[in-house]
DOZALUM-910031 format. One record per atom (N, C-alpha, C): x, y, z. Coordinates in steps of 0.05 Angstrom, whole numbers, padded with zeros to 5 digits, always signed. Layout:
N
XYZ...
***
This chain:
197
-00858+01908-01869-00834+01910-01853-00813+01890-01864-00789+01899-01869-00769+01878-01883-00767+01868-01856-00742+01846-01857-00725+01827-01836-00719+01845-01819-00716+01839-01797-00699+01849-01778-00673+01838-01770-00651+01854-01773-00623+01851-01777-00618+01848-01740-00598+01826-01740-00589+01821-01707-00567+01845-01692-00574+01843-01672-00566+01864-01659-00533+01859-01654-00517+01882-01668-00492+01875-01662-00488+01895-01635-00473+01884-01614-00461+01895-01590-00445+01904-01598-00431+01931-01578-00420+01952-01582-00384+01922-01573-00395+01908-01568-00363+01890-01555-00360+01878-01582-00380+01867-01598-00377+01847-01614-00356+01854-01641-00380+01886-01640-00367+01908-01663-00338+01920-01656-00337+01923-01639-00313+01934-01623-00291+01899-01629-00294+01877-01624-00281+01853-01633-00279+01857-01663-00291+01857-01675-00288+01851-01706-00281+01872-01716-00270+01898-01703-00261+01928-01720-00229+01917-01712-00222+01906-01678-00192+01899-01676-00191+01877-01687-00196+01857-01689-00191+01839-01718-00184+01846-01741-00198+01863-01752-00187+01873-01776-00162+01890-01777-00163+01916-01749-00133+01927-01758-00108+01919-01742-00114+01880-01736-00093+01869-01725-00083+01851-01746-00111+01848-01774-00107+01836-01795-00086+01856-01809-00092+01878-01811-00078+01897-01828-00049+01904-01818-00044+01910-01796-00021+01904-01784-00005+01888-01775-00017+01865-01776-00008+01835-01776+00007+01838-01809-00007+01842-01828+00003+01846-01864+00029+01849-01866+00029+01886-01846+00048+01908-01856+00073+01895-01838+00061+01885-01826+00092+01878-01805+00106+01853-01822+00090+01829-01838+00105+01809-01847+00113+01820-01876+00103+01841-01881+00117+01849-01903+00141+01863-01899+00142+01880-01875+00163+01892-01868+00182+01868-01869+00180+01847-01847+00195+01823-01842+00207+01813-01861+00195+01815-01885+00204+01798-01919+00219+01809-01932+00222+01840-01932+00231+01870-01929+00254+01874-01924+00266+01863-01888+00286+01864-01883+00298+01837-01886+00289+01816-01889+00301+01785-01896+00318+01803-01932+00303+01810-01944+00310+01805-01965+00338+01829-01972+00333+01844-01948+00362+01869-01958+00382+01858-01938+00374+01834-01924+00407+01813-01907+00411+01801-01930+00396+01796-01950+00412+01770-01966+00426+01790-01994+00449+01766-01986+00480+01782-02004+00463+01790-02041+00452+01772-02045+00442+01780-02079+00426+01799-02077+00412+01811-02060+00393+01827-02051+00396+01863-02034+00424+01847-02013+00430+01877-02008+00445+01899-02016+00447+01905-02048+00455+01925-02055+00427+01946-02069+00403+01930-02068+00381+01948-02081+00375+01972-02055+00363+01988-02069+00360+02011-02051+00324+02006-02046+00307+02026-02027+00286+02010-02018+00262+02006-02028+00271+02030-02045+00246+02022-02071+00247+02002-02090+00272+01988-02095+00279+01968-02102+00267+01940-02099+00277+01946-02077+00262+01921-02045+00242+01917-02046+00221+01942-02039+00188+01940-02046+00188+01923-02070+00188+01936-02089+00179+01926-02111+00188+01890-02112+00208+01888-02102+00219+01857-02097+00204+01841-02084+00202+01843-02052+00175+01839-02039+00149+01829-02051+00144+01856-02068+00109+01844-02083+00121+01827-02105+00139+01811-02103+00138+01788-02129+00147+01765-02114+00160+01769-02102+00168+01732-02087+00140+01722-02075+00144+01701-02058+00130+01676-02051+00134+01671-02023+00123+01675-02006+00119+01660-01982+00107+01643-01971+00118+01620-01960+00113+01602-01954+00120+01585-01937+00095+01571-01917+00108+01557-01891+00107+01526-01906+00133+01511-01891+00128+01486-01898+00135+01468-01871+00114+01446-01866+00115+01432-01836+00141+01410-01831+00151+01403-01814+00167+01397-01817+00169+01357-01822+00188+01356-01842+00193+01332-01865+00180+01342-01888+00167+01360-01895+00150+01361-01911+00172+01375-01937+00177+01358-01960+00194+01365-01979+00191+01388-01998+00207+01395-02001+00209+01430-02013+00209+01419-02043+00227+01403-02047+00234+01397-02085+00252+01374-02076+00265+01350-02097+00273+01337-02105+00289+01328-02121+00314+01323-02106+00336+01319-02136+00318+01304-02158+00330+01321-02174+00313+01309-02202+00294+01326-02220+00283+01338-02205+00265+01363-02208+00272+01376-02223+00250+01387-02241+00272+01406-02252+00258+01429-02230+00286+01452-02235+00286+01473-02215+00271+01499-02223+00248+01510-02210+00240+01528-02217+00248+01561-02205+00262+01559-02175+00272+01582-02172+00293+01568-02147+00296+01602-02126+00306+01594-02103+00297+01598-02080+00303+01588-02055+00297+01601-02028+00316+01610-02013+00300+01624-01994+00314+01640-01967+00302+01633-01955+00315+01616-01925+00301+01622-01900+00288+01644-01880+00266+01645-01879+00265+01668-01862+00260+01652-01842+00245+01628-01836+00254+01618-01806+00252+01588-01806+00269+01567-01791+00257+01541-01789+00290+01530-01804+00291+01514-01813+00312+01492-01813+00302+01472-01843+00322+01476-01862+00325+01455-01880+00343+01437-01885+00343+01407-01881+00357+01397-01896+00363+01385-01921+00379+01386-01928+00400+01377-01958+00409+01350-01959+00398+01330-01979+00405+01307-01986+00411+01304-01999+00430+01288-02018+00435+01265-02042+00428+01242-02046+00423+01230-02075+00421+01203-02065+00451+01188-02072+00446+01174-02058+00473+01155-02059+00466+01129-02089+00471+01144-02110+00472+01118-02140+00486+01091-02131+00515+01092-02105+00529+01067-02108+00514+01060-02088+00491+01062-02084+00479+01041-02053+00470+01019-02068+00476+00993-02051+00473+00969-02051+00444+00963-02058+00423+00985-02050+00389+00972-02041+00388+00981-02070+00361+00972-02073+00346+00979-02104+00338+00998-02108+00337+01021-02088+00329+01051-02084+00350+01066-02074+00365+01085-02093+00385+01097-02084+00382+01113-02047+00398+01114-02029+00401+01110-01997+00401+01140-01999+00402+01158-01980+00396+01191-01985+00419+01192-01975+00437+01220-01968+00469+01219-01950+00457+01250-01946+00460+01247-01925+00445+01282-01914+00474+01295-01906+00473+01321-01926+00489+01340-01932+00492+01360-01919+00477+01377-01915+00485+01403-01888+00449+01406-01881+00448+01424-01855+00420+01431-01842+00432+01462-01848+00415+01479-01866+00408+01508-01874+00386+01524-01851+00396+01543-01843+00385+01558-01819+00368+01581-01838+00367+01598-01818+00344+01628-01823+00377+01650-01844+00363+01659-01863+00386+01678-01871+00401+01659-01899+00407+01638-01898+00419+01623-01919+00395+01618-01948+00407+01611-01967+00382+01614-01987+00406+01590-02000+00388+01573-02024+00395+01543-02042+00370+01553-02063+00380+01533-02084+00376+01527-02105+00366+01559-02131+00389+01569-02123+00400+01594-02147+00403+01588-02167+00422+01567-02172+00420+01547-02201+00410+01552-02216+00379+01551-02206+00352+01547-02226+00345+01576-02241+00359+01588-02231+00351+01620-02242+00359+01628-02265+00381+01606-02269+00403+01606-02297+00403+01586-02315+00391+01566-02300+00395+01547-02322+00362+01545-02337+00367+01534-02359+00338+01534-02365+00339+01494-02368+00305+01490-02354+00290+01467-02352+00324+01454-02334+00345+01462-02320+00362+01453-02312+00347+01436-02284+00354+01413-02273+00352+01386-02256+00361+01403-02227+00344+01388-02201+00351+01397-02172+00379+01370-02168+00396+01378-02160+00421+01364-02145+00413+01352-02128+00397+01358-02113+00389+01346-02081+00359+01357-02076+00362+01343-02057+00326+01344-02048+00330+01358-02013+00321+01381-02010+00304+01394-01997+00281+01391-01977+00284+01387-01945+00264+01372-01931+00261+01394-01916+00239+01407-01904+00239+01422-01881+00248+01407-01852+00267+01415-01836+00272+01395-01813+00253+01405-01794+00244+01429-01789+00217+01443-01779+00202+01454-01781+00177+01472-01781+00166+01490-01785+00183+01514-01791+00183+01519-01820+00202+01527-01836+00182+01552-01849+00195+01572-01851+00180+01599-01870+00195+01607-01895+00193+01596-01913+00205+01598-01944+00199+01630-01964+00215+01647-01970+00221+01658-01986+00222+01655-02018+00215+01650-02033+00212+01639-02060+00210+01655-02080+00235+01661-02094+00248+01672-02119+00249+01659-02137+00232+01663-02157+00226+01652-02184+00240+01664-02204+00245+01637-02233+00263+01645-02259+00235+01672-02267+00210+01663-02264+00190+01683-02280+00194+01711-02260+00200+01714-02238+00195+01742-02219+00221+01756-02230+00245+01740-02232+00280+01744-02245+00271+01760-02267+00253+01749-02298+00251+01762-02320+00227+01782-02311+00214+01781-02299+00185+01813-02294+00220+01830-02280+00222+01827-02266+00247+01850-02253+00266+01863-02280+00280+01838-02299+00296+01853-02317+00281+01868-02346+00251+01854-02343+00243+01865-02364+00232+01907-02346+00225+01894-02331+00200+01926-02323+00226+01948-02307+00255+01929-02297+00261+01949-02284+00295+01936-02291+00309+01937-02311+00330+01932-02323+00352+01943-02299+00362+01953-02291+00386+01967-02268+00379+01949-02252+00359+01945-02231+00357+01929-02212+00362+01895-02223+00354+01889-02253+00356+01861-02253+00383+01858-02254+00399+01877-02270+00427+01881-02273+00442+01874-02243+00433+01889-02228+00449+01887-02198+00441+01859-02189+00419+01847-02189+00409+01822-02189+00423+01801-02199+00424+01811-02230+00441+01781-02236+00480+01788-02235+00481+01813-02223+00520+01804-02221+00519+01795-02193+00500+01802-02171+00503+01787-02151+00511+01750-02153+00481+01744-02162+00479+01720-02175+00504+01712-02184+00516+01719-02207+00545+01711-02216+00567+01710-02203+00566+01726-02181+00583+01729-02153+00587+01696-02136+00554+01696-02136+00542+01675-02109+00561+01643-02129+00547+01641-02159+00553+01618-02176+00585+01621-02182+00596+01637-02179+00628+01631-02179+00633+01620-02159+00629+01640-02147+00639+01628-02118+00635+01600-02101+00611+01587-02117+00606+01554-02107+00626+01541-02122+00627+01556-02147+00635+01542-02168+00672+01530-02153+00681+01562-02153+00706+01547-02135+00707+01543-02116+00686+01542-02094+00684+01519-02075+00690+01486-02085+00674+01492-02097+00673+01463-02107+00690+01446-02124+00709+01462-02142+00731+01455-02153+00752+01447-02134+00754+01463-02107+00770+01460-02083+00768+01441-02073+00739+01437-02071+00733+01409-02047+00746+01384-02072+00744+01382-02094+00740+01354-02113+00771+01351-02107+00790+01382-02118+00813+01377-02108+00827+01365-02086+00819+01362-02065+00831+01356-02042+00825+01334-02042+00799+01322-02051+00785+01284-02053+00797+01278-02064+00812+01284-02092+00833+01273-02106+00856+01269-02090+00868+01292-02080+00896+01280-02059+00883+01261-02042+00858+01265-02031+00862+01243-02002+00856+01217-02021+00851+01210-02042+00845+01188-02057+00869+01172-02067+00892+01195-02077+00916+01195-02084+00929+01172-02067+00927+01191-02034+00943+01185-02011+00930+01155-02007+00902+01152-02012+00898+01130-01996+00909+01111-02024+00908+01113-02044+00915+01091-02064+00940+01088-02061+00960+01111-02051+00986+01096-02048+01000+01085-02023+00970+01093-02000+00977+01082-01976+00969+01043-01983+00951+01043-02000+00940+01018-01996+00961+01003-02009+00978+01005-02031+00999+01002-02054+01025+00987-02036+01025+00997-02012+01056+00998-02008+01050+00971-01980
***
């Protein structure tokens, strides 16, 4: 007589069959979720949905606890994120601080829907600007330079629509940010000739 195998109950079996297709539908639903995160975001929603799928199975998800750092100015940058839920903040370090360790100057708090560090998708071995902290239990999206080249190599149109988005997003900081330096210069202007007189 071999072993005798333990007696599974019709409740136990009946537990471990909804486990599983709460596992499986628990899947389809966060995939759905990653699905629709990814056809809200502007570089993203002009693909059509087969598009999307195929987009989906290459990114990265990921929870991060909160303080718990995403990347580091200095870093070099390997892709970007989207929030799909939770709160990041954005630092600098301050080079003119007085202490022996440059002082951080916290820059904006990034919600659900916003996405940082695009940069990296273009530049090669290019440096993080700022450092990245989860402020809470945060669910990260993660778009890689390597997922960017599998898209333009296996599916060329979509990387195309991919990267003029992209070129869209990087102008457009670009003259943000020519704007903002502009105006530091007048108020720098103003204050050197307020201090002058």
């Amino acid at each position: 007589m071999g072993p005798t195998q333990p007696a599974v109950s019709f409740f136990g079996a009946q537990t471990m069959v909804n486990t599983l297709w709460d596992n499986i539908f628990r899947r389809a639903e966060e995939a759905n979720d990653v699905s629709q995160i990814l056809s809200r975001n502007f570089l993203f929603d002009s693909l059509s949905k087969k598009e999307l799928h195929f987009l989906r199975d290459l990114v990265h998800v990921r929870t991060f606890h909160p303080g718990e750092t995403i990347f580091r100015q200095g870093e070099i940058g390997v892709g970007m994120y989207i929030l799909a839920r939770g709160t990041v903040d954005i630092y600098v370090e301050d080079p003119q601080s007085p202490e022996k360790e440059a002082s951080s100057v916290h820059i904006t708090r990034l919600g659900p829907g916003d996405f940082f560090g695009e940069l990296s998708l273009v530049e090669d071995k290019g440096r993080r600007t700022a450092t990245a902290i989860a402020g809470e239990e945060t669910v990260l999206i993660g778009f890689f330079k390597p997922d960017l080249v599998e898209i333009v190599e296996r599916n060329p149109s979509t990387g195309v629509k991919i990267l003029n988005r992209l070129s869209e997003v990087l102008g457009r900081r670009l003259k943000e940010t020519a704007e903002k330096v502009t105006r530091l210069r007048k108020e720098i202007q103003s204050l050197n000739q307020q201090d002058e007189k």
